[in-house]
Backbone as CSV, one residue per row, in Angstrom:
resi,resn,N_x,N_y,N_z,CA_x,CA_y,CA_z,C_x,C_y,C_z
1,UNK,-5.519,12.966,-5.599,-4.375,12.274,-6.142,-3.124,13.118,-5.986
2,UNK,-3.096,14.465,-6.050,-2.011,15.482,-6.238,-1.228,15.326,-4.668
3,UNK,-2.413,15.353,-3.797,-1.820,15.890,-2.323,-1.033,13.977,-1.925
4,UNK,-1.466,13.122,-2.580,-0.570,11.610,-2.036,0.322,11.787,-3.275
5,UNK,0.277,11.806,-4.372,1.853,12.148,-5.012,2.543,13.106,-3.985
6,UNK,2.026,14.161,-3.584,2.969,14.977,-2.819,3.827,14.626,-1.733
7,UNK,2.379,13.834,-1.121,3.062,13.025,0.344,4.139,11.997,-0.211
8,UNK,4.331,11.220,-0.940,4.843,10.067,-1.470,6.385,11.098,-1.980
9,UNK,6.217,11.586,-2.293,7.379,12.719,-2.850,8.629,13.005,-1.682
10,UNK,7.226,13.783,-0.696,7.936,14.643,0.728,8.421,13.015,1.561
11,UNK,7.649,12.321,1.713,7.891,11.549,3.183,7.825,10.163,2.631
12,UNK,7.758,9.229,1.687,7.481,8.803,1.164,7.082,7.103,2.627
13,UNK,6.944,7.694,3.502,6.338,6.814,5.085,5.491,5.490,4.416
14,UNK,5.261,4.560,5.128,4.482,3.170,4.759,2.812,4.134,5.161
15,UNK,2.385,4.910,5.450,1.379,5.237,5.776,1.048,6.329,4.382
16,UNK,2.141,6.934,3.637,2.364,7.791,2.877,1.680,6.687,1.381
17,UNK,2.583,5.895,1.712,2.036,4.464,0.710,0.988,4.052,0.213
18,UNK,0.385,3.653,1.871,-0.906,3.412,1.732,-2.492,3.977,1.117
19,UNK,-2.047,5.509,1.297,-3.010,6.453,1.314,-2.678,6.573,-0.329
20,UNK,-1.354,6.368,-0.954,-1.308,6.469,-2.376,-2.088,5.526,-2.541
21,UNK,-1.962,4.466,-2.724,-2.615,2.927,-2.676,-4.342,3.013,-2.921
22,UNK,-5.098,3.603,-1.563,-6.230,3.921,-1.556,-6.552,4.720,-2.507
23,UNK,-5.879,5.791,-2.714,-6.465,6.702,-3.453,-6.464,6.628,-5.030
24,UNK,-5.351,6.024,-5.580,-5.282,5.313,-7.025,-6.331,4.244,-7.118
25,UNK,-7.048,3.798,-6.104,-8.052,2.528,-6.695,-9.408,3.145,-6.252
26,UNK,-9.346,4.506,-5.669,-10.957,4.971,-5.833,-10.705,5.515,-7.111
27,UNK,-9.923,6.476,-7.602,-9.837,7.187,-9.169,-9.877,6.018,-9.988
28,UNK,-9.386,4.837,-10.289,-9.436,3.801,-11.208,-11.371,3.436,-11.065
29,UNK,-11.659,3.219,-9.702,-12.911,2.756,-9.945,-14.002,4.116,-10.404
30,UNK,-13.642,5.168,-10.238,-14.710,6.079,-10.988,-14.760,6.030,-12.437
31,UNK,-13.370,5.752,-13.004,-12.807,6.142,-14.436,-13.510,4.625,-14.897
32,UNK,-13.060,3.499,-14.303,-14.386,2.718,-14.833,-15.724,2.541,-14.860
33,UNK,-16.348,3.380,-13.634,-17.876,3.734,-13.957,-18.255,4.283,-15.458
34,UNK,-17.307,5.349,-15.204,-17.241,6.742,-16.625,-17.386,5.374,-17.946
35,UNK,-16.376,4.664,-17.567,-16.280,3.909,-19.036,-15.214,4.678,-20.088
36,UNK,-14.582,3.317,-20.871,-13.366,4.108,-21.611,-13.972,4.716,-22.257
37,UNK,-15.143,5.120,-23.001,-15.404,6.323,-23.574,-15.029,7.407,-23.407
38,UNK,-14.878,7.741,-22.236,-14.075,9.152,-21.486,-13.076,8.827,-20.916
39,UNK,-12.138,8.005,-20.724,-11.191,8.341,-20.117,-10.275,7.064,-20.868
40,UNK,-10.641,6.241,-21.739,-9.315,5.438,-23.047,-8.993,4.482,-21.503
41,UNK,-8.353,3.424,-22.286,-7.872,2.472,-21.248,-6.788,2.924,-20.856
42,UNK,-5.789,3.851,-21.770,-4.683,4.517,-21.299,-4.451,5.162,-19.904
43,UNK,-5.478,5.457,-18.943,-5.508,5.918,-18.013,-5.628,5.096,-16.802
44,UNK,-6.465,4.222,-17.344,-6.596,2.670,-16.232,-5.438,2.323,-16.214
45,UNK,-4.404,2.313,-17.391,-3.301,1.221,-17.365,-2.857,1.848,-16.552
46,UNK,-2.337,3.418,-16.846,-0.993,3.782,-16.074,-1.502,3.709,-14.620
47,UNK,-2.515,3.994,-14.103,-2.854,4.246,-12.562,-2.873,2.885,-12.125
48,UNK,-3.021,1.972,-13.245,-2.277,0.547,-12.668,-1.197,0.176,-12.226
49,UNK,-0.485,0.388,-13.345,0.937,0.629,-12.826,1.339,0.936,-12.215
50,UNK,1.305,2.386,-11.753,1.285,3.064,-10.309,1.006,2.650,-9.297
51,UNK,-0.219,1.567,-9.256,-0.344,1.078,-7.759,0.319,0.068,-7.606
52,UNK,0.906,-1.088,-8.617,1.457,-2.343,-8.953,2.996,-1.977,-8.523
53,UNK,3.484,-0.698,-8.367,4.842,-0.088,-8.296,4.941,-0.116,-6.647
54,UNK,3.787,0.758,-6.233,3.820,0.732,-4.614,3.469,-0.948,-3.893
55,UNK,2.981,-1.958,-4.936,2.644,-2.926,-3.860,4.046,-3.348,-3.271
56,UNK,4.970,-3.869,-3.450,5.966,-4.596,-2.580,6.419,-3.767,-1.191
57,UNK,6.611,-1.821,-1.368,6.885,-2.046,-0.503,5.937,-1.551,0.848
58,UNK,4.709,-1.673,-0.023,3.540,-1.872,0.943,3.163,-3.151,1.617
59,UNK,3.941,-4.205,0.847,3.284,-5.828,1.307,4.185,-5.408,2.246
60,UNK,5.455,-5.372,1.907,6.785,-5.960,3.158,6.027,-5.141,4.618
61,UNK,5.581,-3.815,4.790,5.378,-3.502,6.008,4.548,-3.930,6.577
62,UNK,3.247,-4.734,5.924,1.948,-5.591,5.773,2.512,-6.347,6.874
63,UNK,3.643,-7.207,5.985,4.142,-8.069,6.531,4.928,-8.319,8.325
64,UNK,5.657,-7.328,7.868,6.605,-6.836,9.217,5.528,-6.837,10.418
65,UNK,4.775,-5.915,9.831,3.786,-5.443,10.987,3.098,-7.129,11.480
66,UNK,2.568,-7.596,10.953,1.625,-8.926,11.378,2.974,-9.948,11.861
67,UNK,3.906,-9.883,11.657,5.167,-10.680,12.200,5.229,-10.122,13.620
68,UNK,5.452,-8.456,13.972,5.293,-8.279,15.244,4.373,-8.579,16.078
69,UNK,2.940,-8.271,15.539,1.987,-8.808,16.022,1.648,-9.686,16.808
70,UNK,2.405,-11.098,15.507,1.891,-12.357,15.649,2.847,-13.420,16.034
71,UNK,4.229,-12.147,16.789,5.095,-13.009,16.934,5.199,-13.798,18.465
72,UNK,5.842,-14.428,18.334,6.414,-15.424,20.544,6.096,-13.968,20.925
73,UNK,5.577,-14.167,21.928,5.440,-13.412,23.383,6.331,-13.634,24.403
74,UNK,7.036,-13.642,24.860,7.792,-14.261,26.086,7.909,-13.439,27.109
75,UNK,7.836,-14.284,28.478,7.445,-12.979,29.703,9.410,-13.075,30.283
76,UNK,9.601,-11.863,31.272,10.817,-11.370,31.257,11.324,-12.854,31.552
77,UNK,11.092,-13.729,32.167,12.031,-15.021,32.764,12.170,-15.942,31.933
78,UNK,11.058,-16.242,30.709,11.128,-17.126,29.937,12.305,-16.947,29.052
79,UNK,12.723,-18.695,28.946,14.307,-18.565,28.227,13.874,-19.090,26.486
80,UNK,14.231,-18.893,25.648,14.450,-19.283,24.309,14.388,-20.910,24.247
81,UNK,15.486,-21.624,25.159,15.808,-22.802,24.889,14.431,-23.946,25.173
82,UNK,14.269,-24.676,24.673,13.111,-25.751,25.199,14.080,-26.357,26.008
83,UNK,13.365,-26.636,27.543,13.747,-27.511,28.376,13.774,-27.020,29.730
């Protein structure tokens, strides 16, 4: 968790994001194995929060990216206009 706060800090990159992302929902899912007995819901919440903070501007590059993807192709001669 320390070294993606860090990254998120230094570079804060859509790849920087992601790896926060991943890594807040393996620690959430151990801390619910454990059970709030050891670790209070107080800890689930905030690492909720935390990931609920990074989703938007993790969707938007989600997004961007599958727009390039999935966008018109057009070869060098093809024109825009229909007709």
């Amino acid at each position: 968790m320390r070294s993606a706060v860090e990254r998120l800090t230094s570079d804060g990159s859509d790849e920087a994001i992601h790896d926060a992302r991943k890594r807040i929902k393996k620690v959430r899912a151990v801390l619910q194995l454990a059970g709030t007995d050891l670790t209070g819901d107080r800890a689930l919440k905030r690492l909720r929060r935390g990931s609920h903070a990074l989703s938007p501007p993790r969707d938007m590059d989600a997004m961007i990216e599958a727009a390039r993807t999935l966008g018109p192709r057009r070869s060098a001669g093809q024109s825009t206009a229909a007709g």
